[in-house]
Biotite code that builds the C-alpha atoms (Angstrom):
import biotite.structure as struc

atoms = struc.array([
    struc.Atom([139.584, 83.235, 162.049], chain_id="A", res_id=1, res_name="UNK", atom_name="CA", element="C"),
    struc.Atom([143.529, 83.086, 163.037], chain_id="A", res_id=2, res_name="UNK", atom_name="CA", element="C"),
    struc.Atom([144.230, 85.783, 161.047], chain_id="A", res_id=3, res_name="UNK", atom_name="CA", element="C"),
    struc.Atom([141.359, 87.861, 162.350], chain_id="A", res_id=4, res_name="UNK", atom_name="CA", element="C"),
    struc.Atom([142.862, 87.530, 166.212], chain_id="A", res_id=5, res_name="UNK", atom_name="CA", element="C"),
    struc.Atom([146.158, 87.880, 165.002], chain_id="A", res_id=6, res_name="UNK", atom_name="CA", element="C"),
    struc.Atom([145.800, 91.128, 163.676], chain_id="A", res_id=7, res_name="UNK", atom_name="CA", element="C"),
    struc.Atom([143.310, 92.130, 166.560], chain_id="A", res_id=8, res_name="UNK", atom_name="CA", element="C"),
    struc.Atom([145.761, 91.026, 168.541], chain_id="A", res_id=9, res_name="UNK", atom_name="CA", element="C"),
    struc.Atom([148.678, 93.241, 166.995], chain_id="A", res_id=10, res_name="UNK", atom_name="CA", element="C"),
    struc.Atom([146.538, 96.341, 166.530], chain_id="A", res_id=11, res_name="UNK", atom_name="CA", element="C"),
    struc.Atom([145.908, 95.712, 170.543], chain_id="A", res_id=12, res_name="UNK", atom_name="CA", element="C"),
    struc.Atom([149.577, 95.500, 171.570], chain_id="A", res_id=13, res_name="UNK", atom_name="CA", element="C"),
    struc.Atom([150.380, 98.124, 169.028], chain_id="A", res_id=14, res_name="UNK", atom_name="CA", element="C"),
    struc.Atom([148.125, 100.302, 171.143], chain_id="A", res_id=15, res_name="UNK", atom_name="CA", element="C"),
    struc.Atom([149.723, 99.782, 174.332], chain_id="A", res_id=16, res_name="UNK", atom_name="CA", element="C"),
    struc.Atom([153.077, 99.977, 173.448], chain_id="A", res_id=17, res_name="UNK", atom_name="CA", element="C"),
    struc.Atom([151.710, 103.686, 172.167], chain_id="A", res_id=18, res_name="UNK", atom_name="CA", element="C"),
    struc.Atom([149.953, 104.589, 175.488], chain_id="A", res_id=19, res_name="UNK", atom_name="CA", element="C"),
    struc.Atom([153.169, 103.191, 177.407], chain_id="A", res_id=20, res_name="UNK", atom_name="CA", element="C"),
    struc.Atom([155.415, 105.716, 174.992], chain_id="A", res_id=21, res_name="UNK", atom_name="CA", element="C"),
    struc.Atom([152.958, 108.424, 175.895], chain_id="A", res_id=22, res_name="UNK", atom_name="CA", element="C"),
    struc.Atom([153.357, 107.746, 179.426], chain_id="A", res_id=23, res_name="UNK", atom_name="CA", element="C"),
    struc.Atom([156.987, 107.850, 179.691], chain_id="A", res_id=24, res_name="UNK", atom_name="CA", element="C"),
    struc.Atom([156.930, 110.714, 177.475], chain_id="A", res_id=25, res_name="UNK", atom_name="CA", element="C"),
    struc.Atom([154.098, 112.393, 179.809], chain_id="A", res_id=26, res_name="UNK", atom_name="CA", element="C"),
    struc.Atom([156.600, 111.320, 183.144], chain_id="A", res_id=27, res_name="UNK", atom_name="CA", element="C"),
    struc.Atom([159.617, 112.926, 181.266], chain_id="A", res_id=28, res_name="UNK", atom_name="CA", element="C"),
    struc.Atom([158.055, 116.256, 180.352], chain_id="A", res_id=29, res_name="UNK", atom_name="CA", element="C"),
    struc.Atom([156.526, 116.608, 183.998], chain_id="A", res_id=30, res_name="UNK", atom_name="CA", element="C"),
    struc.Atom([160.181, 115.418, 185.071], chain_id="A", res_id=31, res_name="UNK", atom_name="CA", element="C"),
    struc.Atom([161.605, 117.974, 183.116], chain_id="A", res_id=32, res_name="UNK", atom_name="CA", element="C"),
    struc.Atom([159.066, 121.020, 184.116], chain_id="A", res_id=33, res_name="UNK", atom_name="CA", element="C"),
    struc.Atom([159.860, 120.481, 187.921], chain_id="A", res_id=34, res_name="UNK", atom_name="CA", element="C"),
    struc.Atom([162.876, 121.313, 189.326], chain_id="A", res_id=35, res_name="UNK", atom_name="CA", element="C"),
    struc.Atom([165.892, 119.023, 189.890], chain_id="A", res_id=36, res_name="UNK", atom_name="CA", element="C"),
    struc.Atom([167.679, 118.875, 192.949], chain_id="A", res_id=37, res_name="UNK", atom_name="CA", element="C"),
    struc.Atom([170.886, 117.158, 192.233], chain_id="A", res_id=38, res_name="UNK", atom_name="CA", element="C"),
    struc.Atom([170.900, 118.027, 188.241], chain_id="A", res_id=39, res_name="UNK", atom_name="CA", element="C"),
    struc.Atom([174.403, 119.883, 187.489], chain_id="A", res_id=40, res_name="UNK", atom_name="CA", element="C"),
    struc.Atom([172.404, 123.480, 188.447], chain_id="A", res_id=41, res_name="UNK", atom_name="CA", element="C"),
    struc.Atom([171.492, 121.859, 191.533], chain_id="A", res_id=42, res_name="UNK", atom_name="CA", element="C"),
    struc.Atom([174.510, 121.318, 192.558], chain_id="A", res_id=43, res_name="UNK", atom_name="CA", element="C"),
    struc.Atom([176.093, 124.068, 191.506], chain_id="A", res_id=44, res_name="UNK", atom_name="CA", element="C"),
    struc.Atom([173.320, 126.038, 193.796], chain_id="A", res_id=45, res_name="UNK", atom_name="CA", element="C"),
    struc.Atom([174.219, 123.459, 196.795], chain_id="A", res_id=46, res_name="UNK", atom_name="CA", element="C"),
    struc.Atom([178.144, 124.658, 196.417], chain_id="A", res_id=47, res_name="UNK", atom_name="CA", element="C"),
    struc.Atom([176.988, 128.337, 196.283], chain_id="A", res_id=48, res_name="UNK", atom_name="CA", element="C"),
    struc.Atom([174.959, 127.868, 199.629], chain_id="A", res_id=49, res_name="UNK", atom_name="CA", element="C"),
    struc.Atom([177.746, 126.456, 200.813], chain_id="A", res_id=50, res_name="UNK", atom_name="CA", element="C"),
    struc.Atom([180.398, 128.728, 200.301], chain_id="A", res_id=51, res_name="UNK", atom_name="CA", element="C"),
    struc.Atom([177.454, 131.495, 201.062], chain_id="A", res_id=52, res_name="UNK", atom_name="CA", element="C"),
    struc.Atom([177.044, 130.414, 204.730], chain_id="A", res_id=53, res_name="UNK", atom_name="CA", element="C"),
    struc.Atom([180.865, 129.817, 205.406], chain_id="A", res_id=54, res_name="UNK", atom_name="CA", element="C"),
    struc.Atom([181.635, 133.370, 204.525], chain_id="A", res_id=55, res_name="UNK", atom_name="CA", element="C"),
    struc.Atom([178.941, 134.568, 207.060], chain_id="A", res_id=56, res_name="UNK", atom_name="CA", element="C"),
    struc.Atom([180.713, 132.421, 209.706], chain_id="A", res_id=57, res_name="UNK", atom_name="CA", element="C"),
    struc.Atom([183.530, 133.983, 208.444], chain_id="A", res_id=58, res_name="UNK", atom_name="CA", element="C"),
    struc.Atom([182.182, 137.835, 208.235], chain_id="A", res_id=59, res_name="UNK", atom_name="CA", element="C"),
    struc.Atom([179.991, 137.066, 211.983], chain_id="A", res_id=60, res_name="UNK", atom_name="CA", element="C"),
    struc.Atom([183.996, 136.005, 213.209], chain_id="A", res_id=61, res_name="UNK", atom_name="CA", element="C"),
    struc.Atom([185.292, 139.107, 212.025], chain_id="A", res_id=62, res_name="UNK", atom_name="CA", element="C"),
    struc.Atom([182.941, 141.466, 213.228], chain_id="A", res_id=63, res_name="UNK", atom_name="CA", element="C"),
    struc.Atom([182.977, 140.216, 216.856], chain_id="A", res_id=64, res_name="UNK", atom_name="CA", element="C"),
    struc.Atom([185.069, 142.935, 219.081], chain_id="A", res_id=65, res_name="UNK", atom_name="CA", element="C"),
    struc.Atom([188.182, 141.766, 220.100], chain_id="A", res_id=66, res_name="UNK", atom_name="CA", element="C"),
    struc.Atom([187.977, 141.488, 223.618], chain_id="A", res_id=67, res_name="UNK", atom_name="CA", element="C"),
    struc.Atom([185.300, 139.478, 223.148], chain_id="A", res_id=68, res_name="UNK", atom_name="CA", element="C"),
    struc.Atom([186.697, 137.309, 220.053], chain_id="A", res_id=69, res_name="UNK", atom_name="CA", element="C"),
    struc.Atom([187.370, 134.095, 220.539], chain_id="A", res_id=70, res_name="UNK", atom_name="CA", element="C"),
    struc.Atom([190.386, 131.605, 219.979], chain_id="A", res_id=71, res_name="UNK", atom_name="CA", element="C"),
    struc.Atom([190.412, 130.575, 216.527], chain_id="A", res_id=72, res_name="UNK", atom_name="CA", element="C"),
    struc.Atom([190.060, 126.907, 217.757], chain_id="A", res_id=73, res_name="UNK", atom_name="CA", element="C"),
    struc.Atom([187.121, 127.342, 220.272], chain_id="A", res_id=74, res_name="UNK", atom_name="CA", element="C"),
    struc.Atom([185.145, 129.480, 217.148], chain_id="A", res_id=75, res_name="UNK", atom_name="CA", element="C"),
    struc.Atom([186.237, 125.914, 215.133], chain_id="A", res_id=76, res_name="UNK", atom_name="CA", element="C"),
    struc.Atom([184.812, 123.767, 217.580], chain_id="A", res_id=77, res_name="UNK", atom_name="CA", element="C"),
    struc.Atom([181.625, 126.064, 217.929], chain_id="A", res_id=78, res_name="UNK", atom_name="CA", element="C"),
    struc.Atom([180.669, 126.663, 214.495], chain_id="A", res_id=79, res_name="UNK", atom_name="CA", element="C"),
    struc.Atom([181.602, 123.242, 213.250], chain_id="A", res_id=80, res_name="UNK", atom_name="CA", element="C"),
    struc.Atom([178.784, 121.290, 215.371], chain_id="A", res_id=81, res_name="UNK", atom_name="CA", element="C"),
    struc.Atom([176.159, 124.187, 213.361], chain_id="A", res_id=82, res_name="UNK", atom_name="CA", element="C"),
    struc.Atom([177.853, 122.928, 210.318], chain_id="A", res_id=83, res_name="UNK", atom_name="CA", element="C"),
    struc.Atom([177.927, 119.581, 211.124], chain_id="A", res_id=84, res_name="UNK", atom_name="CA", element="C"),
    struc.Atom([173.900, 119.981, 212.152], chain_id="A", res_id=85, res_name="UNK", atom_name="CA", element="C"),
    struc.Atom([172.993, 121.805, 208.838], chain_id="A", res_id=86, res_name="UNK", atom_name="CA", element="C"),
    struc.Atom([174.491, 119.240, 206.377], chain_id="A", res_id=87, res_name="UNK", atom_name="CA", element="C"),
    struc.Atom([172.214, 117.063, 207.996], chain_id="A", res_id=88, res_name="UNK", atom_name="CA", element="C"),
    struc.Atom([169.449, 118.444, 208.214], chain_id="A", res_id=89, res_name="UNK", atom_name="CA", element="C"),
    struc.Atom([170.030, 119.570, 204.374], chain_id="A", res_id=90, res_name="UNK", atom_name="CA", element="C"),
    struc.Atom([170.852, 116.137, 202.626], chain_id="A", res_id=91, res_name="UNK", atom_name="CA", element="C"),
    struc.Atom([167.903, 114.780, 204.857], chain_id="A", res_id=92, res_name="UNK", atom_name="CA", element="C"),
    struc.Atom([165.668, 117.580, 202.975], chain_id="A", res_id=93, res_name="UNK", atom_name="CA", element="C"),
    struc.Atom([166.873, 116.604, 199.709], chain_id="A", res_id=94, res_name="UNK", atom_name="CA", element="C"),
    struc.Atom([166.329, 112.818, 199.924], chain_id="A", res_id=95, res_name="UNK", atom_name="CA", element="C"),
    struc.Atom([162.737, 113.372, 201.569], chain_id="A", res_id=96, res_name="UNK", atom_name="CA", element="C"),
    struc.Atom([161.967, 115.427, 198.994], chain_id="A", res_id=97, res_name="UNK", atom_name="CA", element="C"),
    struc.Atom([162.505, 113.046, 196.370], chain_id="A", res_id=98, res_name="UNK", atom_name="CA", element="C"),
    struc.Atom([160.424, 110.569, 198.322], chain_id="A", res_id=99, res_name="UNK", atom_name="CA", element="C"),
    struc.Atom([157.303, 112.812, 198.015], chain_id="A", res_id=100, res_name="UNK", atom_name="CA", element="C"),
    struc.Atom([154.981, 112.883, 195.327], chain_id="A", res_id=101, res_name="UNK", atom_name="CA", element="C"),
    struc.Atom([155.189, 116.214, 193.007], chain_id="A", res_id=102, res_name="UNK", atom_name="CA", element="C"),
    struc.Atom([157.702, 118.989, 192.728], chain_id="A", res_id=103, res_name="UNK", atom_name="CA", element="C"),
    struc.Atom([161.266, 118.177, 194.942], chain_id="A", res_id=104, res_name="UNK", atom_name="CA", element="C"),
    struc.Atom([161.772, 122.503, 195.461], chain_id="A", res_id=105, res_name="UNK", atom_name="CA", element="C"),
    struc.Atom([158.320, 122.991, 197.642], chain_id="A", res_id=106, res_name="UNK", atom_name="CA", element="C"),
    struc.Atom([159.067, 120.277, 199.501], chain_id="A", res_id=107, res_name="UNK", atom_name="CA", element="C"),
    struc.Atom([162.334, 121.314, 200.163], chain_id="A", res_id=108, res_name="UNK", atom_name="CA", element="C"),
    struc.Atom([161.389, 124.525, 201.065], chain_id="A", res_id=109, res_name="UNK", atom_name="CA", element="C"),
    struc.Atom([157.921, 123.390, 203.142], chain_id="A", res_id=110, res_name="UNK", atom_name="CA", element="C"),
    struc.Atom([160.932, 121.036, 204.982], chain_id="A", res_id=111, res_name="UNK", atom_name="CA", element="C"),
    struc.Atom([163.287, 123.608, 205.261], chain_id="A", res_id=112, res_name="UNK", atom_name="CA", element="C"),
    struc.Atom([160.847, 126.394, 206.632], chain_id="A", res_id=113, res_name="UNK", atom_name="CA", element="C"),
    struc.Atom([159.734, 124.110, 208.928], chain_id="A", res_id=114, res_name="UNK", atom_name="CA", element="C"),
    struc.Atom([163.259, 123.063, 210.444], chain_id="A", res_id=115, res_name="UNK", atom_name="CA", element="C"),
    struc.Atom([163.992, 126.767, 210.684], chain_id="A", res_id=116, res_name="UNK", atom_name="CA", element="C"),
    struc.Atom([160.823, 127.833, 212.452], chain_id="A", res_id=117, res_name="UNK", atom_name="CA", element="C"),
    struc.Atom([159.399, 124.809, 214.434], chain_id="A", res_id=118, res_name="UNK", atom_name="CA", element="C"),
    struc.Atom([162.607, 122.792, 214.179], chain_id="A", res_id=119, res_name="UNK", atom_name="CA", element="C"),
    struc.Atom([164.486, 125.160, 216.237], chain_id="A", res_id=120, res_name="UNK", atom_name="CA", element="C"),
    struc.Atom([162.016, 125.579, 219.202], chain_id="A", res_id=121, res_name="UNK", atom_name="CA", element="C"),
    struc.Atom([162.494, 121.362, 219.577], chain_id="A", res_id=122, res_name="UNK", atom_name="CA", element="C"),
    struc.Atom([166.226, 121.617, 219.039], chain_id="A", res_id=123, res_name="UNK", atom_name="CA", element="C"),
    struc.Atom([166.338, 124.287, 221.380], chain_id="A", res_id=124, res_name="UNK", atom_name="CA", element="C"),
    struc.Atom([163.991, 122.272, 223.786], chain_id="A", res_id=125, res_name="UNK", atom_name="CA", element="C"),
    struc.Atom([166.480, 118.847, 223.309], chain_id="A", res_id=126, res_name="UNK", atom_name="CA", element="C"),
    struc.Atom([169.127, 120.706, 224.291], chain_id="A", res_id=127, res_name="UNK", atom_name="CA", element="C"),
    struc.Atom([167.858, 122.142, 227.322], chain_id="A", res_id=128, res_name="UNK", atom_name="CA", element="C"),
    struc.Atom([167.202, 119.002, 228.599], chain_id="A", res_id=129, res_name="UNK", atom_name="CA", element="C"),
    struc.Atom([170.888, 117.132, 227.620], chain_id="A", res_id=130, res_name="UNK", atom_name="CA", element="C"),
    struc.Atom([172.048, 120.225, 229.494], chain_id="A", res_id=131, res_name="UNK", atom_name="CA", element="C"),
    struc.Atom([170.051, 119.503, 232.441], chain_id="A", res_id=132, res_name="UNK", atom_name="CA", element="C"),
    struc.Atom([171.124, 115.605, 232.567], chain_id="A", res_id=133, res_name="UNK", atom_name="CA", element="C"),
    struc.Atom([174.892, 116.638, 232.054], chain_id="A", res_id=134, res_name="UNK", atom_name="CA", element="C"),
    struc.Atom([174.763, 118.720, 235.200], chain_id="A", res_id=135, res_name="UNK", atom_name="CA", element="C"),
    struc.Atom([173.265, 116.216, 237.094], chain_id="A", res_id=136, res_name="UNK", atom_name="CA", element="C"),
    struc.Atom([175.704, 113.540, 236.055], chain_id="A", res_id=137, res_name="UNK", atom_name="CA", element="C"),
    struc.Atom([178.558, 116.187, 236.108], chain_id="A", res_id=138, res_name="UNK", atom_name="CA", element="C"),
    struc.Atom([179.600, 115.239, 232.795], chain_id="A", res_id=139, res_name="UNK", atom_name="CA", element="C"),
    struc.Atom([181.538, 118.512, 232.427], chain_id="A", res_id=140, res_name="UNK", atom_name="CA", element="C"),
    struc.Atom([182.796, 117.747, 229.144], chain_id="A", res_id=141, res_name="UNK", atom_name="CA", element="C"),
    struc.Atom([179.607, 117.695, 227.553], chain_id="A", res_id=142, res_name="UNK", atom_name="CA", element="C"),
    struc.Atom([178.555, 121.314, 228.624], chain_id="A", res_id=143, res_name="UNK", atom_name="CA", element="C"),
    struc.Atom([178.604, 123.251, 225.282], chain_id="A", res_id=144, res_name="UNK", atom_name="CA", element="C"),
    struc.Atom([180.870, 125.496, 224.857], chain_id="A", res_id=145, res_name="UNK", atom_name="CA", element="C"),
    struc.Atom([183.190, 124.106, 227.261], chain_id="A", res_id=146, res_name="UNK", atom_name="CA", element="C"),
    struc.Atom([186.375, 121.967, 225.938], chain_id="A", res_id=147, res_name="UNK", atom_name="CA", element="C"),
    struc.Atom([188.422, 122.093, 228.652], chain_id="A", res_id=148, res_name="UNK", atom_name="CA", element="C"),
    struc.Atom([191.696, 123.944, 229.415], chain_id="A", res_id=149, res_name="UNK", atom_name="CA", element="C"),
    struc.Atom([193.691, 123.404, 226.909], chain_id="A", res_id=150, res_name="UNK", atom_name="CA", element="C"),
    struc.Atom([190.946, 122.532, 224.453], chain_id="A", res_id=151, res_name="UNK", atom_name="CA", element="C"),
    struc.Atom([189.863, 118.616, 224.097], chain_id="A", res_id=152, res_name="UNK", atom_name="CA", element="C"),
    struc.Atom([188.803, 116.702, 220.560], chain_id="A", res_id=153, res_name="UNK", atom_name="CA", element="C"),
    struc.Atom([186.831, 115.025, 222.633], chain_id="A", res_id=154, res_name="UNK", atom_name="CA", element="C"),
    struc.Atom([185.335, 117.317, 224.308], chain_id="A", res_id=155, res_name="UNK", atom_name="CA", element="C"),
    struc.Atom([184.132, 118.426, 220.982], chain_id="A", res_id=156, res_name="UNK", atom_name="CA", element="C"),
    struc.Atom([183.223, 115.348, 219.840], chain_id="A", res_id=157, res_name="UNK", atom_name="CA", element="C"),
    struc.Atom([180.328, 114.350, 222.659], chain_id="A", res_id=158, res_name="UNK", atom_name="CA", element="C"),
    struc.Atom([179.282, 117.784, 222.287], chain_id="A", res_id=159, res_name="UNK", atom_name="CA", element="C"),
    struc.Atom([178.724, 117.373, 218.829], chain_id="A", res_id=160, res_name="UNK", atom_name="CA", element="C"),
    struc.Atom([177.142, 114.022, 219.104], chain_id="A", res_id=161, res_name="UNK", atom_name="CA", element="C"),
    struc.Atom([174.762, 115.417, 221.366], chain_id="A", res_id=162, res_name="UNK", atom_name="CA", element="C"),
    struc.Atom([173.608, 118.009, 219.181], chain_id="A", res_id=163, res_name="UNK", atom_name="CA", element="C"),
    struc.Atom([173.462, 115.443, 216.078], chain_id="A", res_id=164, res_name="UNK", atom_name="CA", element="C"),
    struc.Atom([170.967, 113.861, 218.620], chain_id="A", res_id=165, res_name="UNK", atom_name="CA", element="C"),
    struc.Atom([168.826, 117.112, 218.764], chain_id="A", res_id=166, res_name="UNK", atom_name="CA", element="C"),
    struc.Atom([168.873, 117.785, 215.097], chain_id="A", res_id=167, res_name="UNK", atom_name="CA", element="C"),
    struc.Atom([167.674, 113.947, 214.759], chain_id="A", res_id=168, res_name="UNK", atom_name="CA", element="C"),
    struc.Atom([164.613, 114.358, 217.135], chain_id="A", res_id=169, res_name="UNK", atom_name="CA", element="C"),
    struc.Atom([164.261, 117.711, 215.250], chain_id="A", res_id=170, res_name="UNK", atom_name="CA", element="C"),
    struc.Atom([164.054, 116.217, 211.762], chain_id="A", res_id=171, res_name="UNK", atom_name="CA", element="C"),
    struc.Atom([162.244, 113.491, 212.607], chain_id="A", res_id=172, res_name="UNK", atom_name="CA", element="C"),
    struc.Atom([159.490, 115.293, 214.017], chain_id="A", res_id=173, res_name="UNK", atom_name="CA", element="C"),
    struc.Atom([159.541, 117.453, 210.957], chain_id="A", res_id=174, res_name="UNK", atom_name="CA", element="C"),
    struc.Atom([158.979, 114.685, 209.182], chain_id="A", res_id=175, res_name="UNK", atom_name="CA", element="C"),
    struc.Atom([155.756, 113.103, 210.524], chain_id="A", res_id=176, res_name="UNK", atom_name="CA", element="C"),
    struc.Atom([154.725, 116.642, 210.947], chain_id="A", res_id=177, res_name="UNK", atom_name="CA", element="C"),
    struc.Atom([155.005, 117.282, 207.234], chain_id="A", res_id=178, res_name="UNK", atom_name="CA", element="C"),
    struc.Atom([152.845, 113.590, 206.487], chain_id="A", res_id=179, res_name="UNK", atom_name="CA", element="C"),
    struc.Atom([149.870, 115.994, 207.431], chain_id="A", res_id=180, res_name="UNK", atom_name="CA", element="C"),
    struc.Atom([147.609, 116.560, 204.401], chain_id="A", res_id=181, res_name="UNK", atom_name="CA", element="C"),
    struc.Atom([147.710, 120.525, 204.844], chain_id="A", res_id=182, res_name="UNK", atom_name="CA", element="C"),
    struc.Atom([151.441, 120.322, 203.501], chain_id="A", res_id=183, res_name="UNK", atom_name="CA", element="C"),
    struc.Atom([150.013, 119.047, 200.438], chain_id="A", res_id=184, res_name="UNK", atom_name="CA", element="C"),
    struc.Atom([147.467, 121.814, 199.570], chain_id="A", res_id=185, res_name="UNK", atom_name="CA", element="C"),
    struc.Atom([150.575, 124.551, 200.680], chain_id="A", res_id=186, res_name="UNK", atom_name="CA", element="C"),
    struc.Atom([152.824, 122.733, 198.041], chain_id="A", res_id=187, res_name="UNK", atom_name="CA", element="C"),
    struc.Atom([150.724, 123.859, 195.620], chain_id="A", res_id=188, res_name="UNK", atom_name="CA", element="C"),
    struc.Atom([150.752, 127.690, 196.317], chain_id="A", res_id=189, res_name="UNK", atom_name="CA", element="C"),
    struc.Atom([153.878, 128.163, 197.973], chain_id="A", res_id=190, res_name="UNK", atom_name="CA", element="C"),
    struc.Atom([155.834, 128.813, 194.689], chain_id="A", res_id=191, res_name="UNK", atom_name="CA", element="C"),
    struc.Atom([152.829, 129.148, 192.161], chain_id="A", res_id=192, res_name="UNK", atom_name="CA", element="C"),
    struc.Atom([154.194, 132.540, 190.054], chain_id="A", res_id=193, res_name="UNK", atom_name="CA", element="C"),
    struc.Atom([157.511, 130.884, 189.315], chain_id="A", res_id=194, res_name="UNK", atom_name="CA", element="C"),
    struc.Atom([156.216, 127.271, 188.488], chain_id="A", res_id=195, res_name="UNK", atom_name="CA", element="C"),
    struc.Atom([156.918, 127.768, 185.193], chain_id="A", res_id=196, res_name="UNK", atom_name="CA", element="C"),
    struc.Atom([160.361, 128.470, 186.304], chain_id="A", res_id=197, res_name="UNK", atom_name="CA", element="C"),
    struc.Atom([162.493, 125.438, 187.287], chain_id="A", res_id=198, res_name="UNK", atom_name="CA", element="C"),
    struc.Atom([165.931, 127.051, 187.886], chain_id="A", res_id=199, res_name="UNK", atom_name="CA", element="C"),
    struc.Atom([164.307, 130.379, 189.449], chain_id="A", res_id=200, res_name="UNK", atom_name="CA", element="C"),
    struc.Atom([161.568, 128.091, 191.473], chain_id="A", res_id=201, res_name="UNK", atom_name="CA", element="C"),
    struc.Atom([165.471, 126.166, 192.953], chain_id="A", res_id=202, res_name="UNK", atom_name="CA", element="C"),
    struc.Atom([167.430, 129.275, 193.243], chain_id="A", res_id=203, res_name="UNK", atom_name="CA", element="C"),
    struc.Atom([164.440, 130.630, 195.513], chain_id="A", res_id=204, res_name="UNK", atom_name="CA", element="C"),
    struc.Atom([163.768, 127.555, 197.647], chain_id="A", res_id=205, res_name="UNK", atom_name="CA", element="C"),
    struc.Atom([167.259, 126.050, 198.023], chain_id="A", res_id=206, res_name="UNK", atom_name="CA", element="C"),
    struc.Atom([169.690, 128.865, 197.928], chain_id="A", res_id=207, res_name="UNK", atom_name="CA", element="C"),
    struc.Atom([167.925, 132.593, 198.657], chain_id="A", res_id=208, res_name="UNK", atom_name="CA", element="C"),
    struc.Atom([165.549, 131.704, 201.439], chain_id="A", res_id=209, res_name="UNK", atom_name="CA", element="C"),
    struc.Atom([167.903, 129.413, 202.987], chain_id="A", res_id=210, res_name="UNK", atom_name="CA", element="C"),
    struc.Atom([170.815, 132.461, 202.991], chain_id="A", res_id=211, res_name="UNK", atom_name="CA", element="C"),
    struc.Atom([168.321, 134.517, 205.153], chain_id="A", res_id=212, res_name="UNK", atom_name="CA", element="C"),
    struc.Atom([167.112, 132.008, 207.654], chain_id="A", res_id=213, res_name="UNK", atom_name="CA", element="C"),
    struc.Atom([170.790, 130.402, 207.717], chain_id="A", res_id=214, res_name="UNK", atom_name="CA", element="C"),
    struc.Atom([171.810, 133.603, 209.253], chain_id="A", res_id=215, res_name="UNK", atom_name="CA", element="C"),
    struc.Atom([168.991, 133.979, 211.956], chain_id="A", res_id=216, res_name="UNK", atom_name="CA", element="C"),
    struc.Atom([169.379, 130.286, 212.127], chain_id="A", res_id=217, res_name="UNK", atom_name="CA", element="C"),
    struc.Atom([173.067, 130.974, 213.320], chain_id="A", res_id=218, res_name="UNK", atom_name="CA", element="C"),
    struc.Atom([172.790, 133.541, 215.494], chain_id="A", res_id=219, res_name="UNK", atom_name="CA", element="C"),
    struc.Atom([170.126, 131.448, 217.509], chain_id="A", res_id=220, res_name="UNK", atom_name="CA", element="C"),
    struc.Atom([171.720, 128.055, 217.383], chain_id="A", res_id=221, res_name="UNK", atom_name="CA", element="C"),
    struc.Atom([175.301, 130.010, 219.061], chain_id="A", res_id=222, res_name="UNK", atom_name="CA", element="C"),
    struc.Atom([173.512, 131.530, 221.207], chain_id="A", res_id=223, res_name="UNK", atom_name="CA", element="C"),
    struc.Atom([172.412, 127.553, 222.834], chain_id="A", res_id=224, res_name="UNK", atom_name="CA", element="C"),
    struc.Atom([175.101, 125.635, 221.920], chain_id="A", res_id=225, res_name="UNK", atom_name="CA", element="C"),
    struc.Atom([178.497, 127.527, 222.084], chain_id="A", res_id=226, res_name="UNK", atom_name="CA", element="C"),
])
């Protein structure tokens, strides 16, 4: 009778320790299907992005006419606080896409489409008002765009504090906005022909969309903030 549960119970653990192996095994392959964010293509992506959007800065610098070009350090100061603002928002992206249940690129991209569209109307909103306290309260230095004569770190550096301020308010409201079950029935569409795809489905959601809005994204955010 000892033997008989013995061996029933063997056969029993044998038979999870099988359905536990399939599990992991099931995790890994669905691991491996979706897309990685910070995997060694990832991040090679991420550095191409990068070095994408500072050569627009770059190229947008160049083309300005030259009466109207500005000193090398005010152009610093201005396009630093977008910089500044878009690393944010972008490493915020990646870890809240890892939080989320299913494939990291849509909800990059659902997060990133979001903060491009919608994001900018409250950014641009936040900023309206900061503007409207600092003239009340004459804080002069805080008027963006304005560093003083010659040009102030500091000056810089509450300006670009305020802004970090916007983009926070900005991403957090992206965020609760995105806890809204509709998101979930877009993931699964939003990149459905190259699913099967992982490197493609990334280079799409985290490097070629991105490059366009980046550059309307630019042209907007100078327009408020410099």
């Amino acid at each position: 009778m000892n033997l008989s549960s013995s061996s029933a119970a063997s056969v029993s653990g044998s038979n999870y320790d099988l359905s536990l192996h399939s599990t992991e095994m099931t995790e890994m392959a669905s691991r491996e299907k979706n897309c990685q964010l910070n995997d060694h293509f990832g991040l090679l992506v991420q550095g191409i992005l990068a070095a994408v959007a500072f050569s627009t800065l770059i190229l947008k610098r160049l083309r300005e006419p030259l009466s109207e070009r500005r000193p090398v350090l005010i152009w610093f100061f201005d396009t630093s606080k977008q910089a500044v603002g878009a690393m944010l928002v972008h490493f915020a992206n990646i870890f809240l896409a890892g939080l989320f249940k299913g494939d990291p690129c849509t909800w990059y991209l659902i997060n990133f489409l979001l903060d491009s569209t919608l994001g900018l109307v409250v950014i641009y909103l936040c900023l309206q008002f900061m503007q409207v306290v600092v003239r009340i309260y004459e804080w002069d230095s805080l008027r963006f765009g304005e560093y003083g004569n010659p040009p102030q770190c500091k000056a810089w550096a509450g300006q670009c504090a305020l802004y970090l301020w916007a983009v926070i308010i900005e991403k957090a409201t992206i965020t609760l906005l995105v806890q809204l079950h509709f998101w979930k029935q877009v993931r699964e569409f939003i990149l459905l022909p190259v699913k099967n795809y992982p490197k493609v489905e990334l280079a799409i959601s985290m490097l070629i969309i991105p490059f366009v809005f980046n550059i309307i994204h630019s042209d907007l955010d100078s327009q408020s903030i410099n």
